[in-house]
N, C-alpha and C positions, 0 to 999 in steps of 0.2 A: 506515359503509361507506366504503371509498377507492376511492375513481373511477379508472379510468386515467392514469396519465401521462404527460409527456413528460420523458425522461431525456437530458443531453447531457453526450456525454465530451468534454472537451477536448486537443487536441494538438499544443501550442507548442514553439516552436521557443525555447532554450533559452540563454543566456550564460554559461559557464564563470564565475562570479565569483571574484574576489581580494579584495574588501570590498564594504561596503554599497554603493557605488556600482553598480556592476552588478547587485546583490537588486533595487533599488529600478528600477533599467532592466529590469528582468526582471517586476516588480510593474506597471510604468506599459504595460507589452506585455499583459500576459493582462489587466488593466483594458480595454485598449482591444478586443483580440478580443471580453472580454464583450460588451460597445457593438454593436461588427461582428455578431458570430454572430448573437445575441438579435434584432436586425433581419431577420438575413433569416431567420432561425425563425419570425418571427413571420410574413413575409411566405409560407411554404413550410406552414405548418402551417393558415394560413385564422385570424391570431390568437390561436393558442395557444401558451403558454409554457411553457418547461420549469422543473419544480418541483424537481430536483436537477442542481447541476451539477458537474463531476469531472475534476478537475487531475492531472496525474503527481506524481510523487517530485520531491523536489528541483526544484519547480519556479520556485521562485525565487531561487535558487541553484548548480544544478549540483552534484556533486561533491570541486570540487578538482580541485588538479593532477594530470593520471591518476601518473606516474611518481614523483611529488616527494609524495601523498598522508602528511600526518602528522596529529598531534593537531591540532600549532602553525596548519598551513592548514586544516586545518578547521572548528577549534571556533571559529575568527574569522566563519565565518557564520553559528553558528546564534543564531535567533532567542528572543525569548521568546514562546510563544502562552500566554493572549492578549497579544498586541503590537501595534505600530504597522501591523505589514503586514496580520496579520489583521483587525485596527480598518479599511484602504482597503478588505480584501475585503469585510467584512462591510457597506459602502456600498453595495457591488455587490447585496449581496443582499437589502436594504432596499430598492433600488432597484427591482430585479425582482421580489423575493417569492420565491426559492427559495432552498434551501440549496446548501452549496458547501462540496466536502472535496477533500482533498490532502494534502501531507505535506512536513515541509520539519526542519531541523536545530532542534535547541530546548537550549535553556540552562534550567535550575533552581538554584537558590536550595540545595535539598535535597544535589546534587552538585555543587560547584563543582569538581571536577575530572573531571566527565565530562560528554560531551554527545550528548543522544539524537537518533534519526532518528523525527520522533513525527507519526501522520496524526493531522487534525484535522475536523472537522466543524463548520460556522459555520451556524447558523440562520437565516431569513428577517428575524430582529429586528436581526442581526448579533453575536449574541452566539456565542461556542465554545462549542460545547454538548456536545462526546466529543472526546476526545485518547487516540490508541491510541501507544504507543511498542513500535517494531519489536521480536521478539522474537527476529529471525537479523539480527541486525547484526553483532556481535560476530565472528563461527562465518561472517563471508564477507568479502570482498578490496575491497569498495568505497567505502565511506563512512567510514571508520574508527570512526565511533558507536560508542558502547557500549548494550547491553541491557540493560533490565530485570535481568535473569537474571544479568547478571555483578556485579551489586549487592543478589543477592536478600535475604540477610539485612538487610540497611538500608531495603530498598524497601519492606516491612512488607505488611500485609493488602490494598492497593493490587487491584483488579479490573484483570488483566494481559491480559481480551480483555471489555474492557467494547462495551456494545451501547447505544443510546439509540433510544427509545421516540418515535416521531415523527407526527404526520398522514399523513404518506406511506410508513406500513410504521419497521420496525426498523431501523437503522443501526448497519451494524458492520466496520470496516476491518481488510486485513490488506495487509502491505506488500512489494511485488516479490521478494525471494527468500522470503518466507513462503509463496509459494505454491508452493515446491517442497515444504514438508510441509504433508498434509492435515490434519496434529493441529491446527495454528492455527485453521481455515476451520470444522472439526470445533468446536474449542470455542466460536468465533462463534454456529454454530447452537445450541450447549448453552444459551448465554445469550441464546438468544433473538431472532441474527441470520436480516434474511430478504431484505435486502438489502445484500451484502455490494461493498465498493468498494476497488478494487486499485489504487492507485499507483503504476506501475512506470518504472524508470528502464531506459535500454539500457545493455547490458552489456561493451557494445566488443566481441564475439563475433560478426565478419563473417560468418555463415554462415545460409543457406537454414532449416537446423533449427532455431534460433533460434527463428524466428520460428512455428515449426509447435511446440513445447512450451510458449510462448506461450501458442496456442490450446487445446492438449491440456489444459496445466493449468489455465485460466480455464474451459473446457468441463465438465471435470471435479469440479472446487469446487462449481460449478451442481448438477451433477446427481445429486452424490453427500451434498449438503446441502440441496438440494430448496430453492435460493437463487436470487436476482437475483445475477452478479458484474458491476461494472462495470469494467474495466480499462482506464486511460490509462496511453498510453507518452508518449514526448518525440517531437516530430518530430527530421527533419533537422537537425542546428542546427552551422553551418560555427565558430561561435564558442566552441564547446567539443571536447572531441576526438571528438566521436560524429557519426557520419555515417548516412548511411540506409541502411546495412545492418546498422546496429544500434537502427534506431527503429523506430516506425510502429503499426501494426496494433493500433491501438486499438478499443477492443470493448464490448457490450454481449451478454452472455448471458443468454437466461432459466431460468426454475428445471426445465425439464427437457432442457438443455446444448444449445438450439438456439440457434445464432448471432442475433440479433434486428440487430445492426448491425454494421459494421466496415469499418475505413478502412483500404483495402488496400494504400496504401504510406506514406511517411515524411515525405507533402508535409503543413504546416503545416495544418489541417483540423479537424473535429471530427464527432464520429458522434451521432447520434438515434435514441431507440426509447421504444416503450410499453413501459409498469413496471406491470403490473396485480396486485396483491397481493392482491384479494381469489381470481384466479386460482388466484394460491399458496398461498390458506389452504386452497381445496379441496380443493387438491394434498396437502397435507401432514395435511388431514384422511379421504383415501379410505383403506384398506385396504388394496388390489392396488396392489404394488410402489412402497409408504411404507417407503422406507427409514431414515428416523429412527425411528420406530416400530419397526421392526428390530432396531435397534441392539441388542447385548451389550457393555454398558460392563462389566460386573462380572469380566468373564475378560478383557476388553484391558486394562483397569487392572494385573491382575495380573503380566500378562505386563511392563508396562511398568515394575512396583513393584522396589525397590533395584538398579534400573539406572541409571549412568552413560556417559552417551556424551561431547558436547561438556558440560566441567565448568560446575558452578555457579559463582558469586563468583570467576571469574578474573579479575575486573580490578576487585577490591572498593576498595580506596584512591582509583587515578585509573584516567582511559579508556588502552585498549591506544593504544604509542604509534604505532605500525607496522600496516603489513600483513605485516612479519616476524612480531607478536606472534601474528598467527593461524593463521601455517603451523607454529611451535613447539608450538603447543597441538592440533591437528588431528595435528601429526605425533607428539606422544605420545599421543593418542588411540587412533588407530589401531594403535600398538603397545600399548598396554593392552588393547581389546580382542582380540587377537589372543591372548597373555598369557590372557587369561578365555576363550578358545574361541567366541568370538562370531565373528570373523572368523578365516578362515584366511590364513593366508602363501600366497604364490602359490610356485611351484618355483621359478621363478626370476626 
């Protein structure tokens, strides 16, 4: 049986890096918050610690230059996990006893010409114990990362939404624009996710709506996979180009899409809630209105079968080198299906 728990999103304020120096200022920042928070959690809770804890995208790093974004500026931060930085977190979590996931740039061995945007999972021992690498990297405008998918023939038999099996429930990540398709979150739960945890970075998208599709689609993953999502944004952070009308509102949803926590602006912060799982297994074990139980994979497969949309193996050699490379491929996309009758031409 798993007991309740205490789950904490984190929501740092963030430095734009141009090398390791800044990673590593950005590493010895969320260290020290852990120190901070975990005091006064323990002092707000009556002694009680949180057993998972939950970093943004790019959190020790940033993005890149917003306008000047290339391979050349970006693949200069990513890391190797496991690596030296995950090695300091996983102190953290040796320290305290809980696990700690996030998501940050990664270099392999396997692609020396490409570098993925990959979430990871560090256990109470400190060891990485799941690394999900993004699967809408490629097919969007910000990290210039390449995906799984644009290497699939070479990436081999590889588990592309792996889940790990924990004392505190299932663990299984999916990363800031993953969550505009529910196919990802979907196959989390296929394998088994029941606590699922979002890393989301701001999109430089000053707008009110923003922030309510945010909630729309972290509510919805919840509810429509009968899951935990936990979702960390970045705060404010004056040292990169994102301001707090593009941060904030970090969150904790439970498995039937009621808000459990959230930090409802972009000041540097973090959220708290209960994680009861065994809640969720009831949940997911009743009858009335078990929607995985529901499910009809056999005719959504179909539908989905010798369809191409955003291609496979586009960027199989090395990573795109632009965010030119991905308006060329999106824009013949769109005229292909159009071509195939999927989409129609608008009049004008």
């Amino acid at each position: 049986m798993i007991k309740p728990y205490l789950a904490m999103v984190m929501q740092p304020r963030v430095i734009a890096a141009k090398g390791m120096a800044e990673v590593h200022q950005n590493l010895d920042h969320v260290r020290k918050l852990i120190d901070q928070y975990l005091k006064g959690v323990w002092q707000l809770s009556g002694g009680g610690s949180p057993k998972l804890v939950v970093f943004p995208e790019s959190f020790l790093h940033g993005y890149g230059p917003m306008k000047t974004r290339t391979y050349q500026t970006n693949s200069r931060l990513a890391l190797r996990i496991p690596g030296d930085e995950t090695k300091a977190l996983g102190e953290k979590c040796k320290q305290y006893g809980f696990y700690l996931a996030g998501s940050a740039f990664e270099k392999i061995d396997e692609f020396p010409n490409h570098f993925f945007n990959t979430g990871f999972i560090i256990s109470p021992e400190g060891e990485v114990i799941l690394k999900y690498r993004k699967i809408n990297a490629s097919n969007n405008n910000i990290e210039i990362s390449s995906s799984p998918v644009d290497v699939l023939n070479q990436y081999g038999p590889k588990d592309l939404f792996p889940v790990v099996k924990t004392p505190i429930g299932n663990l299984g990540i999916f990363i800031c624009y993953d969550g505009w398709y529910p196919e990802v979150a979907r196959c989390l739960m296929v394998n088994g996710a029941e606590i699922m945890i979002r890393p989301m970075g701001p999109s430089g998208i000053p707008t009110v709506s923003e922030r309510e599709w945010w909630i729309l689609q972290n509510r919805s993953r919840a509810y429509e996979n009968l899951a935990y999502v936990l979702g960390a944004n970045w705060a404010d952070s004056p040292d990169s180009e994102y301001g707090s009308s593009s941060s904030g509102s970090s969150m904790i949803v439970d498995f039937r899409g009621n808000v459990v926590a959230q930090h409802t602006d972009a000041s540097e912060w973090f959220v708290m809630g209960t994680i009861d799982v065994e809640a969720l297994r009831r949940g997911r074990s009743q009858i009335f209105m078990n929607y995985i139980a529901q499910l009809r994979m056999e005719v959504y497969a179909k539908a989905f079968q010798g369809k191409t949309f955003f291609p496979p193996n586009a960027f199989p050699d090395k990573n795109k080198p632009s965010q030119d490379a991905t308006w060329a491929i999106q824009s013949a996309t769109v005229e292909r299906l159009q071509k195939e009758g999927i989409l129609e031409k608008p009049s004008s």
